[in-house]
C-alpha positions as CSV (number, residue, x, y, z in Angstrom):
1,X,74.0,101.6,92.1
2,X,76.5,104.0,93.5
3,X,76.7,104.0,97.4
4,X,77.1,107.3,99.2
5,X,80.6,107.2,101.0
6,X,80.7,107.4,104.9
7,X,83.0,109.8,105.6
8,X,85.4,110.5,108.6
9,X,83.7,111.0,112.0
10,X,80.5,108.1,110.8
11,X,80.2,105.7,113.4
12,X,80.1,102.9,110.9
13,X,83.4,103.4,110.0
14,X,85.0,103.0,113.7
15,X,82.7,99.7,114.3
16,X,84.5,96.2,113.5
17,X,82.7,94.7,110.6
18,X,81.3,91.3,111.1
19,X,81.9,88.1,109.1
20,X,79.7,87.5,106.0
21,X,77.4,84.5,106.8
22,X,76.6,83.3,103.8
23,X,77.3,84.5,100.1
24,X,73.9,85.0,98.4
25,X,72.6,87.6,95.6
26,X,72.4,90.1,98.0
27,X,76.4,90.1,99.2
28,X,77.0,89.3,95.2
29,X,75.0,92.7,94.4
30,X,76.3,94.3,97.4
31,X,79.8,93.6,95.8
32,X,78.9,94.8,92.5
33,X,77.7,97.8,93.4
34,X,80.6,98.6,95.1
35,X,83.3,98.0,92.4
36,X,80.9,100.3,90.8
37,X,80.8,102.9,93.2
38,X,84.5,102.5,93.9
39,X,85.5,103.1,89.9
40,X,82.9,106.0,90.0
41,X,84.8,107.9,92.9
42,X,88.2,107.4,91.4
43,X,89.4,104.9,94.2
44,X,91.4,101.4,94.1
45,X,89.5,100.1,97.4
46,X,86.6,99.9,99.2
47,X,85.7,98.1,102.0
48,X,82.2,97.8,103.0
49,X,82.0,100.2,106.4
50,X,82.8,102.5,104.1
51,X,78.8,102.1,102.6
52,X,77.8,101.9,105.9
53,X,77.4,97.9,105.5
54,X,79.0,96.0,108.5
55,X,80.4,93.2,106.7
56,X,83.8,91.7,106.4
57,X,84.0,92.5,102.8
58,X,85.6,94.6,100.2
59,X,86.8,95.1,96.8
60,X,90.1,96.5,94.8
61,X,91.7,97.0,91.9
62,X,95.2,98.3,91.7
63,X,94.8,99.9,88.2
64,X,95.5,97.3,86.6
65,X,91.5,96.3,85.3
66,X,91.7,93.0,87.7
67,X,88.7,93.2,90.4
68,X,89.1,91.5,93.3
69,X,86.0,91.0,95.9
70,X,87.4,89.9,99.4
71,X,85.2,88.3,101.6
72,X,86.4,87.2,105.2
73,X,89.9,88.3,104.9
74,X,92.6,87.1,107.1
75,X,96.3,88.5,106.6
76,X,99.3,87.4,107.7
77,X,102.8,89.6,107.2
78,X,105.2,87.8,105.6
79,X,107.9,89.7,106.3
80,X,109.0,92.2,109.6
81,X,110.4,94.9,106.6
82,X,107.8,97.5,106.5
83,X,107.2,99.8,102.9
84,X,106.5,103.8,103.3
85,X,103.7,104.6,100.6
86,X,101.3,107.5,100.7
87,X,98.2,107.2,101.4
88,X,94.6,108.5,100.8
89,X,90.7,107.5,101.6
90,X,87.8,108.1,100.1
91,X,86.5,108.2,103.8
92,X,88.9,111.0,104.4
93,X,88.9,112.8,101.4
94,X,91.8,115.1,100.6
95,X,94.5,114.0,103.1
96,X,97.7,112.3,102.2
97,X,99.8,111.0,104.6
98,X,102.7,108.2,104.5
99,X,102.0,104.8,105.9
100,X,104.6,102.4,107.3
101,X,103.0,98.4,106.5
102,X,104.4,95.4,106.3
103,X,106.2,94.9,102.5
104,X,104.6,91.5,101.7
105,X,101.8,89.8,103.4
106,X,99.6,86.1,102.7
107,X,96.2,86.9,102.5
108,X,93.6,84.4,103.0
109,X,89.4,85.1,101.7
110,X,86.9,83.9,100.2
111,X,85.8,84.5,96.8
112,X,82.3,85.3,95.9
113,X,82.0,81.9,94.2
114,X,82.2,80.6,97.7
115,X,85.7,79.6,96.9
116,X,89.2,79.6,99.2
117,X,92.1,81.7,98.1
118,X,95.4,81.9,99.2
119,X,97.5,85.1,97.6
120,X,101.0,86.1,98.8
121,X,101.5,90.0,98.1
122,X,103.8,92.6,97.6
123,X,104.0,96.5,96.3
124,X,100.8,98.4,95.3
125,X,98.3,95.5,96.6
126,X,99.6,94.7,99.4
127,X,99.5,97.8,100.8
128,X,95.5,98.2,99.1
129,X,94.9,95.1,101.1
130,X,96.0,95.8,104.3
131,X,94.5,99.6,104.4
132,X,90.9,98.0,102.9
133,X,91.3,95.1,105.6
134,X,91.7,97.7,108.8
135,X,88.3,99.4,107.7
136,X,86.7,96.3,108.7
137,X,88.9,96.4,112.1
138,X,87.4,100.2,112.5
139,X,91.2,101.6,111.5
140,X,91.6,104.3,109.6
141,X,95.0,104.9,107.7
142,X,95.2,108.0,109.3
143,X,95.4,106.1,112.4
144,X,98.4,104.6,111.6
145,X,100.7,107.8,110.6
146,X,103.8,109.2,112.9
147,X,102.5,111.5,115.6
148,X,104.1,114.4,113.8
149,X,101.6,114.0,110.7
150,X,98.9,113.6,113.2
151,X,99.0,116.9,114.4
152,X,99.8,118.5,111.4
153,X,95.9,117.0,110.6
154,X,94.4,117.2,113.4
155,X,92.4,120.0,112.9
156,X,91.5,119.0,109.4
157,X,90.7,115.6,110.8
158,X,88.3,117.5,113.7
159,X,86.4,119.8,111.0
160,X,85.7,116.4,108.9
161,X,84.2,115.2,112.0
162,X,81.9,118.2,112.8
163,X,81.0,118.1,109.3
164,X,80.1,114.4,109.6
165,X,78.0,114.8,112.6
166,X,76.0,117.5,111.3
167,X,75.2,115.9,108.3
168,X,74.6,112.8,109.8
169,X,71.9,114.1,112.5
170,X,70.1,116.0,109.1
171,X,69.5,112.6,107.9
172,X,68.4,111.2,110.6
């Protein structure tokens, strides 16, 4: 099933996710259809606010076919040198901005066989990590960009929002 992606100016995206309780059928299915959803929009993440599900949860792939579903994520930086990488959303759809994160990180989460793992990370996934693991803080990469390529969105950033809000009260 492909999940409609909540898109800048939602609530849900802004809320801190809460921890998953227990893995059952329903987070497993929840997962799947995400990795699903993500591969049908193009993306590499996608953390679970971003279906409008407040869960501490998410899924990536870097391009390189390995899926990984995160559950309960906890990361650590490794290091205080911070990597510059462009970013993008599917929440936020057609900005781009650079992103200063730390260059390697530990991540700690649970697997959806209920198991622990421990992964240290650099490059592509470290950074995928870290931007999946603020949407269940309610940050937003373009939260974290220089105040200079703030404004220079801002009003890109404000019609999104309108846009949201409008479409949002139609559904309801």
């Amino acid at each position: 099933m492909i999940y409609e992606i909540k898109k800048y100016g939602s609530d849900v995206l802004r809320d801190k996710a809460k921890d998953v309780e227990k893995i059952d059928d329903e987070i497993k299915e929840i997962l799947d259809n995400m990795v699903e959803t993500m591969y049908e929009t193009k993306g590499v993440g996608l953390a679970a606010p971003q279906v409008g599900i407040g869960k501490r949860m998410f899924v990536c792939d870097k391009g390189d076919g390995v899926v990984r579903k995160v559950i309960n994520p906890k990361i650590t930086p490794l290091t205080d040198d911070l990597a510059e990488c462009e970013e993008g959303c599917l929440s936020v759809p057609g900005i781009y901005k650079k992103v200063r994160r730390p260059e390697k990180i530990k991540i700690e989460y649970t697997n959806i066989d209920g198991e622990s793992v421990v992964e240290e990370l650099d490059d592509f996934l470290a950074i995928i990590m870290q931007h999946e693991n603020d949407h269940l803080d309610g940050v937003l990469f373009v939260d974290r960009v220089s105040p200079i390529a703030k404004r220079m969105i801002s009003r890109k950033l404000q019609a999104m929002k309108r846009e949201t809000r409008k479409t949002e009260q139609v559904e309801e």
